[in-house]
matplotlib code that plots the C-alpha trace (Angstrom):
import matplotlib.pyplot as plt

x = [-40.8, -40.5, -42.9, -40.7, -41.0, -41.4, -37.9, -36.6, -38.3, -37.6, -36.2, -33.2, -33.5, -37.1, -36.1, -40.3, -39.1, -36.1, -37.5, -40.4, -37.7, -35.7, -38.9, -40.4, -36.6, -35.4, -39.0, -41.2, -38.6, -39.4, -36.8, -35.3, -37.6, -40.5, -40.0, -39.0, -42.0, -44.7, -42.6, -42.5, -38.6, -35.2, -34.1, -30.5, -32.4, -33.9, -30.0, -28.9, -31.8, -30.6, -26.9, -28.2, -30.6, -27.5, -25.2, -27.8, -28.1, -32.0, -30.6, -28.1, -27.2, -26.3, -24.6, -25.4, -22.3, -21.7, -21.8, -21.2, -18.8, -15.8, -15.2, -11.7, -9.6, -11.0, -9.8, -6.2, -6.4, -6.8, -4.1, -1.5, -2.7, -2.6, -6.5, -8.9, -11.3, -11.9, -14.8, -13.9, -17.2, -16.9, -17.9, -18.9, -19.8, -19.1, -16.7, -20.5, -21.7, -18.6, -19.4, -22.8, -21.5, -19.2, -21.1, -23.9, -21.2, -20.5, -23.8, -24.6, -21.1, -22.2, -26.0, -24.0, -21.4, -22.5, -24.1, -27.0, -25.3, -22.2, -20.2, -20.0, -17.6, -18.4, -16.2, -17.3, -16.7, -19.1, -18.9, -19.1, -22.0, -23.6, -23.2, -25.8, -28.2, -28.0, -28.7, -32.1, -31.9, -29.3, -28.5, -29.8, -26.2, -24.7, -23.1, -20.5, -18.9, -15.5, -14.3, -15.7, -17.5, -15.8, -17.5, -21.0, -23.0, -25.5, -25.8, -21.9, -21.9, -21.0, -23.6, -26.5, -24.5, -25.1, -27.9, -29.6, -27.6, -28.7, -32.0, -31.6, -30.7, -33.1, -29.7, -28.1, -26.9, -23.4, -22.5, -19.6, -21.0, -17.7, -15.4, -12.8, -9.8, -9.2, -7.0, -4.2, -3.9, -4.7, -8.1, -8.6, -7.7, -10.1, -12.7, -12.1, -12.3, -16.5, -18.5, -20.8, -17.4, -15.3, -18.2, -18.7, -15.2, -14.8, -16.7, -13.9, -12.2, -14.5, -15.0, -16.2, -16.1, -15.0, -15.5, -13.5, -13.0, -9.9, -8.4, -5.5, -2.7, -1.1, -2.5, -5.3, -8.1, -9.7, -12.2, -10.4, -7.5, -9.6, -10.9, -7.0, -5.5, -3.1, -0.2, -1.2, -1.6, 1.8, 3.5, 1.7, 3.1, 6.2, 6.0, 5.4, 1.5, 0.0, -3.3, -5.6, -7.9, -9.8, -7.0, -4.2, -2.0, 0.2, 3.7, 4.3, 5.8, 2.7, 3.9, 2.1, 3.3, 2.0, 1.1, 1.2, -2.2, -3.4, -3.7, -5.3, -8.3, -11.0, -11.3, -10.2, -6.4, -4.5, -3.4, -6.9, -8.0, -5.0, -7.1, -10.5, -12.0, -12.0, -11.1, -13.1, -12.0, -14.1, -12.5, -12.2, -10.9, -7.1, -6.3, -6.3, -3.8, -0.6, -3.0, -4.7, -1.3, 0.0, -2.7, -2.4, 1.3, 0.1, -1.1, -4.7, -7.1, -8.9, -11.4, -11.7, -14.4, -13.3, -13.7, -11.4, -10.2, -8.3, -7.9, -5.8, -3.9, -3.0, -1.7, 0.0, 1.9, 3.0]
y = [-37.8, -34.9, -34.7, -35.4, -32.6, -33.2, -31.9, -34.3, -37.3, -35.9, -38.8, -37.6, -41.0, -40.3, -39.9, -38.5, -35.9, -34.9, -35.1, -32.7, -30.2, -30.1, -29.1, -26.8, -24.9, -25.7, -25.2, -23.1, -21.0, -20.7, -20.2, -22.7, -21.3, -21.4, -24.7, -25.6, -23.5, -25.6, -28.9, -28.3, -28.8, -26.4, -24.2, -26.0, -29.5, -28.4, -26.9, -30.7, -32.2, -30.3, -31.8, -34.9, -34.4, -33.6, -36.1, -39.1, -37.4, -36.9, -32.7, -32.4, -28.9, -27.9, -24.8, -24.4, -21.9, -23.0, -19.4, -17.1, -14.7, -14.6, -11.3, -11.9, -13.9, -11.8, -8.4, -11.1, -12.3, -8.6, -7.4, -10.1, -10.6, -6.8, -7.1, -4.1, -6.3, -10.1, -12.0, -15.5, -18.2, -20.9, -23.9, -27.7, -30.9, -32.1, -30.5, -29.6, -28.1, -25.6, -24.2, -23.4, -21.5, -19.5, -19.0, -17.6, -15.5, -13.9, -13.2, -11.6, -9.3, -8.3, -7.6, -5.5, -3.5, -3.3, 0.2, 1.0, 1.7, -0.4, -2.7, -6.2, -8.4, -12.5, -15.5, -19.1, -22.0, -24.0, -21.5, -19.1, -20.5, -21.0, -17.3, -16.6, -19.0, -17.6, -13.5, -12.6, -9.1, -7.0, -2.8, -2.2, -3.1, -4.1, -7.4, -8.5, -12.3, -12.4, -15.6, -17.3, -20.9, -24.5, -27.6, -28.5, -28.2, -25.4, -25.1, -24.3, -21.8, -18.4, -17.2, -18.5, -17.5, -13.8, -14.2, -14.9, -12.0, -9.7, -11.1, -10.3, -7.0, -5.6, -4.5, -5.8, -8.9, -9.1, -12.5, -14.4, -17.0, -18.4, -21.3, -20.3, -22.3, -22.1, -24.2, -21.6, -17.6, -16.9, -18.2, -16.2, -13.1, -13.7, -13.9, -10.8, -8.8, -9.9, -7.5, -9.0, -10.8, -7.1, -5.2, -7.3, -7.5, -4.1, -3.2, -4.8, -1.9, -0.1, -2.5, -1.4, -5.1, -8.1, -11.5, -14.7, -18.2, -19.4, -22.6, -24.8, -26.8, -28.0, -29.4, -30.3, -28.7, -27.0, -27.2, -25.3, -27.8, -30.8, -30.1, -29.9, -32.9, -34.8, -33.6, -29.8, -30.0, -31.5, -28.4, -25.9, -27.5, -27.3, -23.7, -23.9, -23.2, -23.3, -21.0, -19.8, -17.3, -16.6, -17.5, -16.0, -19.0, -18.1, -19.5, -19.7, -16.1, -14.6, -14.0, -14.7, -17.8, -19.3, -16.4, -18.4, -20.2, -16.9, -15.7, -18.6, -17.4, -15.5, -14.0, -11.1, -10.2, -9.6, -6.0, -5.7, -7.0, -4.9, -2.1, -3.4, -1.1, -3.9, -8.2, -10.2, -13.7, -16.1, -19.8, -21.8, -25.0, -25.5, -27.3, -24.3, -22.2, -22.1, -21.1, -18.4, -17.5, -17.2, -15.0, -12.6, -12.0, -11.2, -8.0, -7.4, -9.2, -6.6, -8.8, -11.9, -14.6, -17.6, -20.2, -20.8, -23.7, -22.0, -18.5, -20.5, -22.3, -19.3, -17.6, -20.7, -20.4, -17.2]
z = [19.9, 17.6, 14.5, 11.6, 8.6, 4.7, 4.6, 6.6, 4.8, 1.2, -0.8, -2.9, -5.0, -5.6, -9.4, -10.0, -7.2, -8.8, -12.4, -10.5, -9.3, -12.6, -14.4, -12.5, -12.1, -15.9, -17.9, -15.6, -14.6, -10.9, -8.2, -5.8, -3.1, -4.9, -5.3, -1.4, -0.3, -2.7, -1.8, 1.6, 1.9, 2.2, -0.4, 0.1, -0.6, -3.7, -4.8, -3.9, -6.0, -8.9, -8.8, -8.3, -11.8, -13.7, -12.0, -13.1, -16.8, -15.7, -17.0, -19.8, -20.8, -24.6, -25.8, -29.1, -30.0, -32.8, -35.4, -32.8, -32.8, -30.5, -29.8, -28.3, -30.9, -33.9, -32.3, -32.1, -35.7, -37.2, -35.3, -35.8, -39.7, -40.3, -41.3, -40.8, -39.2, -38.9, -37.4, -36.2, -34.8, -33.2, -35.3, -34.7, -37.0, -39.7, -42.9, -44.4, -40.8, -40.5, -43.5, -43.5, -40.4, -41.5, -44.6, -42.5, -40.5, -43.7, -44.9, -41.6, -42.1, -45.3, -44.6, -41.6, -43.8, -47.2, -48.4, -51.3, -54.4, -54.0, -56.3, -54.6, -56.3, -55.8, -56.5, -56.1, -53.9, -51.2, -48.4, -50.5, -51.9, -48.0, -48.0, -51.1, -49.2, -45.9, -47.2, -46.0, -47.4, -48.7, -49.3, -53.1, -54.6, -57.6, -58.1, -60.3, -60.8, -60.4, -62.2, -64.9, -64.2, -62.7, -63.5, -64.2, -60.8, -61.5, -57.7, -57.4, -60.5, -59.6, -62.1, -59.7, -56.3, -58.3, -59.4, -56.2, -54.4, -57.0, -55.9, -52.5, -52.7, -56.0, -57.5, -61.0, -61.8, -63.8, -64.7, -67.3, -69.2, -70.1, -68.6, -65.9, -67.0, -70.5, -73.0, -73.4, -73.1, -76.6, -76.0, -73.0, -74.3, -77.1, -75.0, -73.2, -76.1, -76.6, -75.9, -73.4, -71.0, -71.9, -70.3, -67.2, -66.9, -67.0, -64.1, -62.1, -62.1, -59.7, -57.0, -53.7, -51.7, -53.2, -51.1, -52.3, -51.0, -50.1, -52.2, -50.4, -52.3, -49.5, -48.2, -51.1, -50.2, -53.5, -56.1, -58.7, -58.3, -58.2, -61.9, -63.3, -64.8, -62.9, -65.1, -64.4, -60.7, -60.0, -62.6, -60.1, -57.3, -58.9, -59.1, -55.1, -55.1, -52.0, -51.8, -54.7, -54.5, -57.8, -60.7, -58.3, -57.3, -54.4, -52.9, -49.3, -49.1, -50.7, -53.8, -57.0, -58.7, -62.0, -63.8, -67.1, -65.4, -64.7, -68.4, -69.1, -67.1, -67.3, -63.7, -61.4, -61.6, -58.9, -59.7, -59.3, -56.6, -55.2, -56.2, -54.5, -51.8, -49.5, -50.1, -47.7, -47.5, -46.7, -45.1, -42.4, -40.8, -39.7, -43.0, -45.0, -41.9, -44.7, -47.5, -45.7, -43.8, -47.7, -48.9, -45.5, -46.7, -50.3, -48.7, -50.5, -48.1, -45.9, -43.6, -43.1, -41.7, -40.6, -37.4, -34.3, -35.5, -38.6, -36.3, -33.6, -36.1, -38.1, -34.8, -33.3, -37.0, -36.5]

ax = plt.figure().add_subplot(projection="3d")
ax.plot(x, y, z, "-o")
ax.set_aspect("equal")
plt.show()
């Protein structure tokens, strides 16, 4: 009678043989016949021990995708959008984890594109506010708020989001210490005309990036909206707001709506934002698809980072 090999009396439920296998291929990196030859079996026996692994969960394999750019659908999204460029990551978890994504997607674009000596416009908002957290280092650029403040959380106030930019990259700091919403245009304009808000507010003029959030009215999704009263919010949506970004309330067709809200407010205008070098929207998630699809057709966004989530959505819309 023959003498029988190790090969033949291998014991593919051996779970110690398989776990062996799976380490010596997944952590040691050594090939499938490395691992026959020292085991004394086939090649295609080791090949079979691996399946069996995953099959019994003794493997499980992660992607960890989640922030990574997908080359593909932002090429797409520019194109169909009319954008100059867009970068679109996949994204996972929970409403916090997409944004720290994306946020960090748009630190990275920045840190990419931006040049010493530029003007670097910043609105507020929680992705917006990932952003600032995620820049490592930045070109030596100016930086200039764009709205005045919403709420009480220090940690939300544009004032610290450019503060910590300015930071970043050893350039100058421009910030409004004034309220965003106001009680009626008067007041506003008042308030433009101090020294300290006229001369931060005139540096608006000469923007070379500006980079906003995205709010959505419909459906709710926004901060800005959440701090109106009741009584407000359903006049706006009267008016047929659907997207904010910065004090300019958009309709569905793009076109600004509310402008009586507007000149309440001590932020960016939308004749000048028209006039920015570039308008990089920051957003994501399909809930906000009409409100970004409204502020594409208002014509003034340049780029845009977002996830696939609110990519597909916006081209299934279309």
């Amino acid at each position: 009678m023959a003498e029988r090999t190790a090969d033949d009396t291998a014991d593919l439920t051996d779970r110690s043989l398989l776990v062996a296998v799976a380490r010596r291929f997944y952590l040691e990196d050594r090939s499938k016949v490395e691992i026959a030859n020292e085991l004394g079996i086939s090649r295609f026996k080791v090949a079979r021990m691996l399946e069996l692994a995953r099959e019994r969960k003794i493997i499980t394999i992660e992607l960890h995708d989640d922030g990574s750019e997908i080359p593909e659908l932002s090429t797409r999204l520019a194109a169909e959008l009319g954008l100059r460029r867009a970068v679109v990551v996949e994204s996972h978890g929970s409403p916090e984890a997409v944004r720290r994504q994306i946020g960090q997607a748009a630190a990275e674009h920045l840190q990419r594109t931006l040049r010493d000596g530029d003007s670097l416009g910043i609105s507020w908002g929680r992705t917006i506010n990932v952003m600032t957290e995620s820049l490592t280092s930045l070109p030596r650029v100016s930086v200039t708020q764009l709205t005045g403040t919403v709420g009480s959380d220090l940690s939300q106030s544009p004032v610290e989001m450019v503060r910590k930019i300015a930071l970043s990259s050893g350039g100058s700091a421009h910030a409004v210490f004034t309220p965003m919403v106001l009680a009626d245009a008067r007041t506003a304009e008042s308030l433009r005309t101090q020294p300290d808000v006229a001369e931060v507010l005139s540096r608006l003029k000469h923007l070379d990036t500006a980079v906003l959030a995205l709010g959505s009215w419909a459906p709710p999704e926004s901060q800005l909206r959440d701090t109106l009263p009741a009584k407000q919010r359903r006049e706006l949506e009267q008016q047929g707001v659907v997207a904010e970004v910065g004090a300019t309330l958009l309709d569905d067709a793009g076109t600004e709506v509310a402008e009586d809200f507007s000149a309440r407010c001590i932020a960016i205008t939308t004749d000048q934002l028209r006039r920015v070098g570039r308008v990089v929207l920051v957003a994501g998630g399909k809930r906000k698809a009409r409100a970004a699809l409204a502020v594409s057709k208002a014509g003034f966004v340049a780029e845009m980072i977002t996830d696939r989530a609110l990519a597909e959505s916006l081209l299934d819309g279309r």
